[in-house]
C-alpha positions as CSV (number, residue, x, y, z in Angstrom):
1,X,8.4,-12.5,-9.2
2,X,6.8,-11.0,-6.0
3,X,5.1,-7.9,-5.5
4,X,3.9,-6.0,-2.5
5,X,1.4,-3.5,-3.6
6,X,0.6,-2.1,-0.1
7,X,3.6,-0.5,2.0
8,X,3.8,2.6,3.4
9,X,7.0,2.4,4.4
10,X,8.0,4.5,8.3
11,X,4.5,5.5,9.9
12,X,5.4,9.5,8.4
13,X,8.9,10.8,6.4
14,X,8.8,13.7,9.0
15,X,11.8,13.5,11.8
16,X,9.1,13.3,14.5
17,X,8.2,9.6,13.2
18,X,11.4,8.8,12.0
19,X,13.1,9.3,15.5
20,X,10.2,7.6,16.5
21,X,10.8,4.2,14.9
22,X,14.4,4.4,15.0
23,X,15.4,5.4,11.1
24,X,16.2,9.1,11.5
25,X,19.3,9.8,9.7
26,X,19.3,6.2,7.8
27,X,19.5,6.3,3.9
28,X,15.3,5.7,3.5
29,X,15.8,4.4,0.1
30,X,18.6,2.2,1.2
31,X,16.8,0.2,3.9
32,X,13.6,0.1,2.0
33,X,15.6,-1.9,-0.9
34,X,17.2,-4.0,1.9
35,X,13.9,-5.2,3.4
36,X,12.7,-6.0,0.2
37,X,15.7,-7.8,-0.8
38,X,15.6,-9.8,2.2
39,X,11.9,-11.4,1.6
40,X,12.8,-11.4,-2.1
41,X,10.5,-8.7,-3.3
42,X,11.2,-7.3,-6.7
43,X,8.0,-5.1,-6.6
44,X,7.2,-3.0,-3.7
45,X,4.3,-0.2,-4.1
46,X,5.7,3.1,-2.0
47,X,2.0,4.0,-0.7
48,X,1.7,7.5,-0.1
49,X,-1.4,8.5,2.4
50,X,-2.2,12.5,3.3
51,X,-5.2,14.6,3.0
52,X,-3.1,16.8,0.9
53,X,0.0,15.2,-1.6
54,X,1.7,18.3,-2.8
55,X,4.1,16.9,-5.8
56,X,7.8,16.3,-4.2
57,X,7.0,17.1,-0.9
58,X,7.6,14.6,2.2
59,X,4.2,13.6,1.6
60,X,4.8,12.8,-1.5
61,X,6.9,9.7,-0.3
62,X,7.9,8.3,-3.9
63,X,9.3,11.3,-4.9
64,X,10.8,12.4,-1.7
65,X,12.4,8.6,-1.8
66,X,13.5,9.4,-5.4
67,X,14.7,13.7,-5.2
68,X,16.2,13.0,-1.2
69,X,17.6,10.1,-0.9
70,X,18.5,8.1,-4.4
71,X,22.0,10.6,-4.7
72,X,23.1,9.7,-1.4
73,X,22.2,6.0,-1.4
74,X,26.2,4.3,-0.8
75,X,28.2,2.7,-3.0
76,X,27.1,-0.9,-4.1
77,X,23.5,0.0,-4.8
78,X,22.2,1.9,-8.3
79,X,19.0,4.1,-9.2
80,X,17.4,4.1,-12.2
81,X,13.8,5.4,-13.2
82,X,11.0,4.0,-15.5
83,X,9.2,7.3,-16.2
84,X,7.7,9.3,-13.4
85,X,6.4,6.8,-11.3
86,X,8.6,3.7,-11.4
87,X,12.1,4.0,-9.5
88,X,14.8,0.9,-9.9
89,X,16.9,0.2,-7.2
90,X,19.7,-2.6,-8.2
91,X,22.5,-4.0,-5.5
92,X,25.2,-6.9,-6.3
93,X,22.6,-9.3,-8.3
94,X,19.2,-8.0,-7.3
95,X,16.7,-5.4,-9.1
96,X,13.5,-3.8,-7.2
97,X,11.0,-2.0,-8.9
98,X,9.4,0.4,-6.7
99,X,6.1,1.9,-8.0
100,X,4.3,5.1,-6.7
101,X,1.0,4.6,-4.8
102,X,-1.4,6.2,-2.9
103,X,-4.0,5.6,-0.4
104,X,-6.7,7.5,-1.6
105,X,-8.9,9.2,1.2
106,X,-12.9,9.5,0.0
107,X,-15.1,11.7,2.2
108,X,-15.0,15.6,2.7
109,X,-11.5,17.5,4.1
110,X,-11.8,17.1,7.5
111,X,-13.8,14.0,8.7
112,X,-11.6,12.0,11.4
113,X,-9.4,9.2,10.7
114,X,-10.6,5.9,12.7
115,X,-14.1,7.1,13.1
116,X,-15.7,5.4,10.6
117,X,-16.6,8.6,8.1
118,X,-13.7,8.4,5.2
119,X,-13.6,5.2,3.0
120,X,-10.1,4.3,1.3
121,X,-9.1,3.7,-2.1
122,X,-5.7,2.0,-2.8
123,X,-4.3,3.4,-6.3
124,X,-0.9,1.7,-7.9
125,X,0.7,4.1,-10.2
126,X,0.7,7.4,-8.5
127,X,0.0,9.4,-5.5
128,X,-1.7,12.1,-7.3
129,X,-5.6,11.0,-7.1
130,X,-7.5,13.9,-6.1
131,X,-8.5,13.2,-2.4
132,X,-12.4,13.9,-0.6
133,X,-14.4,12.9,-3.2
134,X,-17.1,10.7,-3.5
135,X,-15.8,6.6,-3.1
136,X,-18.0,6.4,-6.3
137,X,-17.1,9.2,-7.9
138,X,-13.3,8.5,-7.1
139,X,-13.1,4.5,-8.3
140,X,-14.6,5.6,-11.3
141,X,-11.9,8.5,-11.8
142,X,-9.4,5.9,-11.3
143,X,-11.1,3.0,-14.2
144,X,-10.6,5.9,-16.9
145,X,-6.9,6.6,-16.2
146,X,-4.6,4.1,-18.2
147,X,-1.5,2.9,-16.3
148,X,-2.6,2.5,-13.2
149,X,-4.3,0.2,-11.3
150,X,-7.5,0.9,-8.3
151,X,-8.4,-1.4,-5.4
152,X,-10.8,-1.7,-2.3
153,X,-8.3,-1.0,1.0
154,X,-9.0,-3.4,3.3
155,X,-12.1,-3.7,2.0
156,X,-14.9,-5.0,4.7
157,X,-12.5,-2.5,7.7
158,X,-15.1,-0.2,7.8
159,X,-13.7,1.5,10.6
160,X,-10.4,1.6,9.6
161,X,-11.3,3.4,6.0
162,X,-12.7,0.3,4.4
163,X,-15.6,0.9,2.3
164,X,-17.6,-2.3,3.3
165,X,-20.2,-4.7,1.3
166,X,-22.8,-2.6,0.1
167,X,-20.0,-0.2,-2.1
168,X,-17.8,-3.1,-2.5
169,X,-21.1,-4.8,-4.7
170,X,-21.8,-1.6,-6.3
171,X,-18.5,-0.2,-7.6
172,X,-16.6,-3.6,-8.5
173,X,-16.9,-3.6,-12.2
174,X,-14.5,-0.7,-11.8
175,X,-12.1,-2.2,-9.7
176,X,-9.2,-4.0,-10.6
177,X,-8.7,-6.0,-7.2
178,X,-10.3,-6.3,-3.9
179,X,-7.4,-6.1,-1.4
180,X,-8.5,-9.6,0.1
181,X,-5.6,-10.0,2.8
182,X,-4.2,-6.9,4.8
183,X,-1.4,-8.0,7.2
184,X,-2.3,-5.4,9.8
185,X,-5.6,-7.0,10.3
186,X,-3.8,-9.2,13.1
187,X,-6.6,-10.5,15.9
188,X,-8.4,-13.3,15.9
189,X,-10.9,-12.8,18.3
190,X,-14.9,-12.3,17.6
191,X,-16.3,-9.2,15.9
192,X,-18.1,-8.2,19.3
193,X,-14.8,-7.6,21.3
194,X,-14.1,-3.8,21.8
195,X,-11.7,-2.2,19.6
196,X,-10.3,-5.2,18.9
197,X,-12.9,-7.1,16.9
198,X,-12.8,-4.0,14.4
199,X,-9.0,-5.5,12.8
200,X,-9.9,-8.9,13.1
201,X,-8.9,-11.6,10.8
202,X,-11.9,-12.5,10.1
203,X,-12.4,-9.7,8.0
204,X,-10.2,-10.8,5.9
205,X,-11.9,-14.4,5.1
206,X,-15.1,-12.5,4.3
207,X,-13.3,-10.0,1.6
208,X,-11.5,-13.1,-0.3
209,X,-15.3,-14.9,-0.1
210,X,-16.8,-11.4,-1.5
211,X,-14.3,-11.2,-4.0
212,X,-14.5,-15.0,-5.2
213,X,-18.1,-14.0,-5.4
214,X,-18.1,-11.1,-7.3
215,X,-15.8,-12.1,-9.9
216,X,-13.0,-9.6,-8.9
217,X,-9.3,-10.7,-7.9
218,X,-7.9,-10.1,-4.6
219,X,-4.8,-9.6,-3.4
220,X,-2.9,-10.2,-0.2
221,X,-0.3,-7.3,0.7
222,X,1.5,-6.1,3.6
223,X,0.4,-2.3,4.4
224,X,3.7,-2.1,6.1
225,X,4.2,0.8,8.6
226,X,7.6,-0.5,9.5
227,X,10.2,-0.7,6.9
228,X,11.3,-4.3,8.4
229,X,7.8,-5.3,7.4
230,X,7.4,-4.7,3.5
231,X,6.3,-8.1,2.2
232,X,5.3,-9.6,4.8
233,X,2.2,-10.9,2.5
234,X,2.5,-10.7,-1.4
235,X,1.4,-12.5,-5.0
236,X,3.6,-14.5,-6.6
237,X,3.9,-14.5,-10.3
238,X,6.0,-15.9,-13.6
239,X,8.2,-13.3,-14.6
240,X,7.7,-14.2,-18.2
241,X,4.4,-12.1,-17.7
242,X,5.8,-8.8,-16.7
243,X,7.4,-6.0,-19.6
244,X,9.3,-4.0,-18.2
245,X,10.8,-2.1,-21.1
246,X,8.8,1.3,-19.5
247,X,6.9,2.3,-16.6
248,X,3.6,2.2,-18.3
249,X,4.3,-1.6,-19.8
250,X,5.2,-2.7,-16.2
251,X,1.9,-1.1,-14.8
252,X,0.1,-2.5,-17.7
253,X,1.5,-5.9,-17.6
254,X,0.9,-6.1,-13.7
255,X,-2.1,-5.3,-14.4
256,X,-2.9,-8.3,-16.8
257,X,-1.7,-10.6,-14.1
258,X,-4.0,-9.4,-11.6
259,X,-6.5,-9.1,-14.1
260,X,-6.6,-12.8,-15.0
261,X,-5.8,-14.1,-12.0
262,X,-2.3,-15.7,-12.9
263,X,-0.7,-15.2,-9.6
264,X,-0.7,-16.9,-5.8
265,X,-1.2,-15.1,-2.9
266,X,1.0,-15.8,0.4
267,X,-1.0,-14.2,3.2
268,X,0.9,-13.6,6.9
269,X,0.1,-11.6,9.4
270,X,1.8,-8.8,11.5
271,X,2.7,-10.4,15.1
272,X,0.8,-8.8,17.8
273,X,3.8,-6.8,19.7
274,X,5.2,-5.5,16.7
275,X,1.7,-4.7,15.5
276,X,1.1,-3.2,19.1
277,X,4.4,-1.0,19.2
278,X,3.9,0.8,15.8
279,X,0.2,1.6,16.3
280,X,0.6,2.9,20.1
281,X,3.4,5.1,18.2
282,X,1.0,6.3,16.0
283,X,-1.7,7.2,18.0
284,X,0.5,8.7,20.7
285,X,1.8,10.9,17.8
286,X,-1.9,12.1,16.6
287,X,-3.2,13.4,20.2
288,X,0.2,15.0,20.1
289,X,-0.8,16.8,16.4
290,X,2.3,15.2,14.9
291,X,0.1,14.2,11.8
């Protein structure tokens, strides 16, 4: 089996960024399960990431997947649910599980995205993690809660959300991964270059060494922002390992594997113009308040 536990999915579910990228008034669910078809994904984490979540709203992009689009999905492809936060999408001979996530956002309500003051917590499970509170204070909220599983997002980014060495060392006992490969951290140049040399690959390297040093598994995944891109890195795993009688035993199970480290990563990278055309999107779109 393969599993990307990092994709977003379109850069928003509003019709500003859907025009935007070119899937307003496409079947979301429908080329979601495509994408993932095609690169032969049978888990995919729907990664929900908003200062506020409010339960079925747009924001709330698993359930908005789920309530919108899962009637209307055409004929050849079926729906199914295990529990609240695993939805199955089956068409001719393949199954995808899709599994709510979140990208959790540390830090007070307010502080600036891209300037270095919130620090990012990727949750598998759900998308309902309370958001600005403490990194330590959150990571910890997330060890207690059975079912799902907690991760450091782009771990060593810092000025993309990433919560760098000194937390990554203090808090990994509570941790169930160390995101290790993001496929969105595309350049390899130096870490002096402007802008640039804050997504560099290199970043990357030093997580999976940080990890391997610590103890803690890593994982590579895609954090698509472009449908086309869901699994463009992944783990690999025996299915033998994965129950999926329920929701909760698929969560658990996946958990296991990560856990004890029975899976292979596959680590690519975004190319640079495709990286380059959904980013200037996005930033085009915030100085334009279309957050």
């Amino acid at each position: 089996m393969k599993a990307d536990l990092h994709m977003h999915g379109p850069i928003g579910f509003q019709d500003y960024w859907l025009k935007k990228q070119g899937y307003l008034g496409k079947n979301l669910l429908k080329e979601i399960a495509d994408s993932c078809y095609e690169r032969d994904l049978d888990i995919c984490a729907i990664t929900s990431e908003e200062d506020e979540i409010p339960k079925g709203s747009l924001h709330d992009r698993f359930n908005w997947l789920k309530d919108k689009y899962a009637n209307d999905i055409p004929q050849g492809y079926e729906t199914d649910t295990l529990g609240d936060n695993v939805l199955i999408v089956t068409h001719e001979n393949k199954k995808l599980y899709l599994v709510n996530g979140q990208t959790v956002r540390t830090g007070k309500a307010g502080d600036q995205l891209f300037k270095g003051n919130t620090m990012d917590y990727l949750v598998i499970g759900t998308n309902q993690i309370p958001n600005h509170e403490s990194i330590d204070d959150t990571v910890k909220r997330v060890s207690e809660i059975p079912d799902i599983l907690g991760g450091a997002e782009h771990a060593l980014c810092t000025a993309h959300g990433g919560m760098g060495r000194e937390k990554v060392e203090a808090l990994f006992p509570y941790m169930d991964f160390i995101e290790g490969h993001n496929s969105q951290l595309i350049w390899p140049v130096p870490s002096f270059v402007p802008k640039f040399g804050d997504y560099r690959r290199g970043l990357n390297k030093e997580a999976q060494t940080l990890a391997d040093e610590l103890g803690v598994s890593w994982i590579a995944t895609s954090d698509a922002h472009r449908i086309q891109d869901a699994g463009l890195s992944y783990i690999e795993f025996n299915s033998e390992y994965i129950d999926a009688d329920t929701g909760d035993d698929l969560l658990n199970s996946l958990s296991g594997v990560i856990a004890l480290g029975e899976f292979e990563n596959h680590c690519h990278y975004q190319d640079m113009v495709s990286w380059a055309k959904w980013v200037s999107k996005l930033m085009i779109g915030l100085k334009l308040g279309k957050v």
